[in-house]
Structures are given as structure tokens and as C-alpha cells.
C-alpha positions as CSV (number, residue, x, y, z in Angstrom):
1,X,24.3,-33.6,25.9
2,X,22.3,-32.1,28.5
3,X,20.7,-28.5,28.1
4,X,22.9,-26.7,30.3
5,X,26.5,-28.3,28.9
6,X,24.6,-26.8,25.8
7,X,24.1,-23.6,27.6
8,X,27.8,-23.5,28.3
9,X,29.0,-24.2,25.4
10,X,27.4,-21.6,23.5
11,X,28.3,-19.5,26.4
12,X,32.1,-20.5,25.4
13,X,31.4,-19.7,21.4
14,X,29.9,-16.0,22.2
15,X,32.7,-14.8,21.0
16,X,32.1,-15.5,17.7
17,X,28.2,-16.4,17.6
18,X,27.4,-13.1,19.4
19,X,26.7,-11.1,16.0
20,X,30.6,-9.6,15.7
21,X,31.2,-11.9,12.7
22,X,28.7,-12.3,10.3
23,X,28.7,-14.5,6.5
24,X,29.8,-12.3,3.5
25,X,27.0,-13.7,1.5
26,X,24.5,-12.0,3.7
27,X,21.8,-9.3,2.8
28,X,23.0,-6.1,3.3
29,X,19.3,-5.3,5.5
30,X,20.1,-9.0,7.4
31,X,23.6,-7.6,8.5
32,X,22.0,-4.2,9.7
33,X,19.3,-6.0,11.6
34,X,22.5,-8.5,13.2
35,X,24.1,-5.2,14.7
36,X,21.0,-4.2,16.5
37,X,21.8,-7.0,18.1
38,X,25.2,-7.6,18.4
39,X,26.7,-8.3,21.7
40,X,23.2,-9.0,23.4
41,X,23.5,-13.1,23.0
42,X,24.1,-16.2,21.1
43,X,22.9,-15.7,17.7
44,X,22.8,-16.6,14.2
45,X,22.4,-15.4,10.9
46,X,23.3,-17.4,7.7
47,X,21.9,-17.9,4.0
48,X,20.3,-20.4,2.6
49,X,22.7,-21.7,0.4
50,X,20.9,-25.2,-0.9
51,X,19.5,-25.8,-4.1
52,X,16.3,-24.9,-5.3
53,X,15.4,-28.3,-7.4
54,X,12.2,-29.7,-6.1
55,X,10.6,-27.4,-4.6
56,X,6.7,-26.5,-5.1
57,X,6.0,-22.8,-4.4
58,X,2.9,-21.4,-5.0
59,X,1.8,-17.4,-5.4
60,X,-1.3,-15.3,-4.8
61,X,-2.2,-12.0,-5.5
62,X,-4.8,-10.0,-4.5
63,X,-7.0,-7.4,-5.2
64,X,-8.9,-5.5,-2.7
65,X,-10.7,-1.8,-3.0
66,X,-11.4,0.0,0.4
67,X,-13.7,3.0,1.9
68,X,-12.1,4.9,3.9
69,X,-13.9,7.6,5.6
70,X,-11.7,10.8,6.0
71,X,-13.1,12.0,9.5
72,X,-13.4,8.9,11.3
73,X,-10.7,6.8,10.1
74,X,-13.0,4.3,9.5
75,X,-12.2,1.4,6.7
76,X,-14.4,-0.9,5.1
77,X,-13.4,-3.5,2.4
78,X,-15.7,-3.6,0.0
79,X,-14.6,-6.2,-2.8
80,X,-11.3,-8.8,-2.4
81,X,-9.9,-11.0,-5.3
82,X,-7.3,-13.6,-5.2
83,X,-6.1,-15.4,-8.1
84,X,-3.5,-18.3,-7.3
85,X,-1.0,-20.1,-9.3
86,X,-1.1,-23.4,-8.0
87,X,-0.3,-25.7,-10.5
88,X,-3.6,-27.9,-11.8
89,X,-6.5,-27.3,-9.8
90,X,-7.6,-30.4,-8.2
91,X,-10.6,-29.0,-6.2
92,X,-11.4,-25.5,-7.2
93,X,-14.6,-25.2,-4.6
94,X,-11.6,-26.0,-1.7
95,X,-9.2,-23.8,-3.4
96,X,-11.8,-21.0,-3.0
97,X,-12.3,-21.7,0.4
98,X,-8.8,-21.4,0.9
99,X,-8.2,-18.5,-0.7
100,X,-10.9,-16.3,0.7
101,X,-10.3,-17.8,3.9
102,X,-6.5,-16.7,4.4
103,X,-7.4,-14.0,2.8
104,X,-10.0,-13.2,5.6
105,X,-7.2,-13.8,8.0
106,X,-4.8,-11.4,6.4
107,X,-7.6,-8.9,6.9
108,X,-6.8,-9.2,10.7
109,X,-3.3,-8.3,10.4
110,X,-3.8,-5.6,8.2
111,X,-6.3,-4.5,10.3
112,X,-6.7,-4.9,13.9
113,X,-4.3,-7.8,15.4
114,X,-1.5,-5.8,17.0
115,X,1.0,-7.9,19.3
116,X,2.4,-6.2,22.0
117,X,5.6,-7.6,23.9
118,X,7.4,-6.2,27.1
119,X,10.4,-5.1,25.7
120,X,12.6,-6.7,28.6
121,X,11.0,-9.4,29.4
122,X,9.0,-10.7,25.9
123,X,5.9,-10.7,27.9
124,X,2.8,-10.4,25.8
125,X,1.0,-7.3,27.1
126,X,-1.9,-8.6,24.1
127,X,-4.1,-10.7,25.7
128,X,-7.3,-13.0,24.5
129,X,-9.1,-12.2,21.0
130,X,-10.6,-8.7,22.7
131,X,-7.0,-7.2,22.1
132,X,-6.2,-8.5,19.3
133,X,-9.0,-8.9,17.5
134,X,-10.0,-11.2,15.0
135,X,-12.3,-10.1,11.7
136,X,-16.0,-10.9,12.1
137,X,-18.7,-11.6,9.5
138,X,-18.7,-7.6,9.5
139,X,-15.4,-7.4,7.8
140,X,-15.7,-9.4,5.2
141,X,-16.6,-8.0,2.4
142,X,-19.7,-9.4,0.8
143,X,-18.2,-9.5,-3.2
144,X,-15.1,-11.6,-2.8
145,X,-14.1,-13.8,-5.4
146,X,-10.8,-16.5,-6.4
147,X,-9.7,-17.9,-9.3
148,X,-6.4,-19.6,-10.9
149,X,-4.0,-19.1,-13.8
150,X,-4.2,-23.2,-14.1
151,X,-0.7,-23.8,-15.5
152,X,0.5,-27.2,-14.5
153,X,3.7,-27.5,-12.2
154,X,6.2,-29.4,-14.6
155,X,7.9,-30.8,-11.2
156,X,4.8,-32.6,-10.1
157,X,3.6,-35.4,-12.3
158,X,-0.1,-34.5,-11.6
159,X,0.6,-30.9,-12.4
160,X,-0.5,-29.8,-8.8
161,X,1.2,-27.9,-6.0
162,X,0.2,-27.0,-2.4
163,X,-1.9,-23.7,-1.2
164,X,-1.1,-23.3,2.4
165,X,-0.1,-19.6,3.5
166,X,0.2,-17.7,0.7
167,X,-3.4,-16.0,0.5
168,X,-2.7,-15.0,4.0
169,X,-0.3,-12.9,2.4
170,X,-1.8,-11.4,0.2
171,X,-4.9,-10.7,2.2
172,X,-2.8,-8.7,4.3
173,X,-1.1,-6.9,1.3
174,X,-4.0,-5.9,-0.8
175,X,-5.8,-4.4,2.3
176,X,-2.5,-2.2,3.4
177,X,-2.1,-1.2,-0.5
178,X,-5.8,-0.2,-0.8
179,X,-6.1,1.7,2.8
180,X,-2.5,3.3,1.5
181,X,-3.6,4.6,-2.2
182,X,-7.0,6.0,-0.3
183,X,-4.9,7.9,2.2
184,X,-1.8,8.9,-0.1
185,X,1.6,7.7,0.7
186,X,2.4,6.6,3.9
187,X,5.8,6.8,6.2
188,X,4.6,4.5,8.3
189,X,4.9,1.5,6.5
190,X,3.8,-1.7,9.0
191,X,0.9,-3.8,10.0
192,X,-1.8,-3.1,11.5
193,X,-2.9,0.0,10.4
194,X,-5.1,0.9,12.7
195,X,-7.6,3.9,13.1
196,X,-5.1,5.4,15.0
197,X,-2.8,5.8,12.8
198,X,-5.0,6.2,9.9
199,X,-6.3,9.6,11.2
200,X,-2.7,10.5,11.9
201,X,-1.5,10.4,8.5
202,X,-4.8,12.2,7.1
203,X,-4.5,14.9,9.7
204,X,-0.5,15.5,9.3
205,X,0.2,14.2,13.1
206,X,3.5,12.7,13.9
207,X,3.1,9.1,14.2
208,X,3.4,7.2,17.5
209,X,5.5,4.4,16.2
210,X,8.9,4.4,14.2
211,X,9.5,1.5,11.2
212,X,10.7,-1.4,12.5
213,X,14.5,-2.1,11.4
214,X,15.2,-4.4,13.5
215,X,13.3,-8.0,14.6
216,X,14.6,-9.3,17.7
């Protein structure tokens, strides 16, 4: 089938694939985020309804503690922990490694990496690292440290299971936690929080962005 008797096709299901009918099964957020939609396209929206069996996730959590100075709006990280359950540690120098580094990177998005899009035409307005920049040497904190709860997976005959994004996660979470209990609750709950909005919140000005319901 070639891509435009695809196009057509779908074009011919709209009807039904357009965000009018959507699963019982799903979220109640899921179905609020399909009728921001609904009407604009073909789309999708459906639960993931297979077994569990088999699969190998693994967790991080992490711990980081923030300065945040009150007239500048300026944040520095000054300690980050992440402790991983990953099944039995095969390489614990790599696991490190891998959990400071994603945590570094979670840093970013916490921090600084904001992606802009046109709104009509999905456009990025962010362009190169300048815009969305990346953490340097001088956001990393210089006491960081990793460790693991070391309980063997019982689906895994070596006891081990993967470490890919999760500290990424977590980076990200422990940062906006931290910047949030040195500030005092925030509205605005999103990533990054920048300076900008930092200052915002300590100085009682509205906010220039609302919370984002809906991801299109």
C-alpha cells in the first residue's frame, strides 16, 4: 500500500479516529488531553492492555539539595545522590557513570533546555546548544554520589536488569523538587524552571506560561 492510499484511508476512518470516540478503559487525564484535540486529525489513544510477565524495569531516585539565591534567581546544585534498583550489580564503577551521567543530563531539563515549537507549523524556534543549553562542568555539582539496593531480579537468572533512562529522570526530578522546597510551592509546575520564572514566583508576579494540559 502506498503512502497516499494510506493517507486516504485514514482520511475515510476520521470519522471515528478523529478523537470523538475514545476506549472506556482510558485515563480520565488521557481523555481530557484527546478532546484538546478532537476534530483536528487522525489520532489515537488506547491502553496498554498486555501482560506485564517478563519485563525488567528498573527505578532511581534521587537526592539533590540546591542554593538558590533570592534576588537573582540564581540556582546552584550543590550535592546529587542516586540510588538505583537494578537487580545485581554487574559493574558498579559503569553503574556510577550511568547514574551521575543521566543524572547530569536531567539537570538540563530541569534547568535550562527549553524547546520552543511554532504553534502552526511545529517549527523549532530553539536552535543549536546556545538556546537550549546543555549543563557544563559548572553545573555539576562537585559531591555527587550513586549507589544500589542490590536485590536480585528473580526474572533474570543472573539477577541483573538494564539502567538506561531512568536516572535521567530522576535528575530532572530531584533538581525541580529542591529549586521547589527552596522557593515554597509553586503553581507552575513544568520543566525548565528557569530564572525567569524563579524570580516570578519569589516576587509574587504572574507567570508567563500556563500548565500544560494538553500534549499535541
Amino acid at each position: 500500500m502506498s503512502l497516499a492510499r494510506a493517507a486516504t484511508r485514514a482520511l475515510e476512518l476520521v470519522g471515528k479516529f478523529d478523537g470523538h470516540e475514545v476506549a472506556d478503559d482510558l485515563n480520565e487525564w488521557t481523555k481530557t488531553a484527546v478532546m484538546g484535540v478532537t476534530g483536528q486529525g487522525v489520532l489515537g489513544a488506547a491502553k496498554d492492555n498486555y501482560g506485564g510477565e517478563g519485563d525488567l524495569w528498573s527505578f532511581v531516585v534521587g537526592f539533590a539539595k540546591v542554593e538558590v539565591d533570592r534576588e537573582t534567581g540564581a540556582v546552584e546544585i550543590q550535592h546529587y545522590t542516586a540510588v538505583a534498583d537494578t537487580g545485581t550489580v554487574m559493574n558498579p564503577r559503569s553503574l556510577a557513570a550511568q547514574l551521575h551521567g543521566g543524572g547530569v543530563q536531567g539537570f538540563s531539563l530541569a534547568r535550562s533546555q527549553k524547546w520552543v515549537y511554532d504553534p502552526k507549523w511545529g517549527v523549532p524556534f530553539t536552535q543549536r546548544l546556545y538556546t537550549a543549553k546543555p549543563p557544563s562542568i559548572l553545573d555539576v555539582p562537585l559531591d555527587m554520589k550513586a549507589g544500589a539496593v542490590e536485590l536480585p531480579d528473580p526474572q533474570n537468572p543472573v539477577g541483573a536488569k538494564g539502567i538506561g533512562e531512568a536516572p535521567f529522570g530522576a535528575g530532572v526530578a530531584a533538581v525541580l523538587c529542591a529549586i521547589q522546597d527552596a522557593i515554597g510551592e509553586l503553581e507552575l509546575k513544568r520543566s525548565p524552571m528557569t530564572t525567569d520564572l524563579i524570580l516570578n514566583q519569589l516576587e509574587g508576579s504572574p507567570q508567563p506560561v500556563k500548565v500544560l494540559t494538553i500534549d499535541v
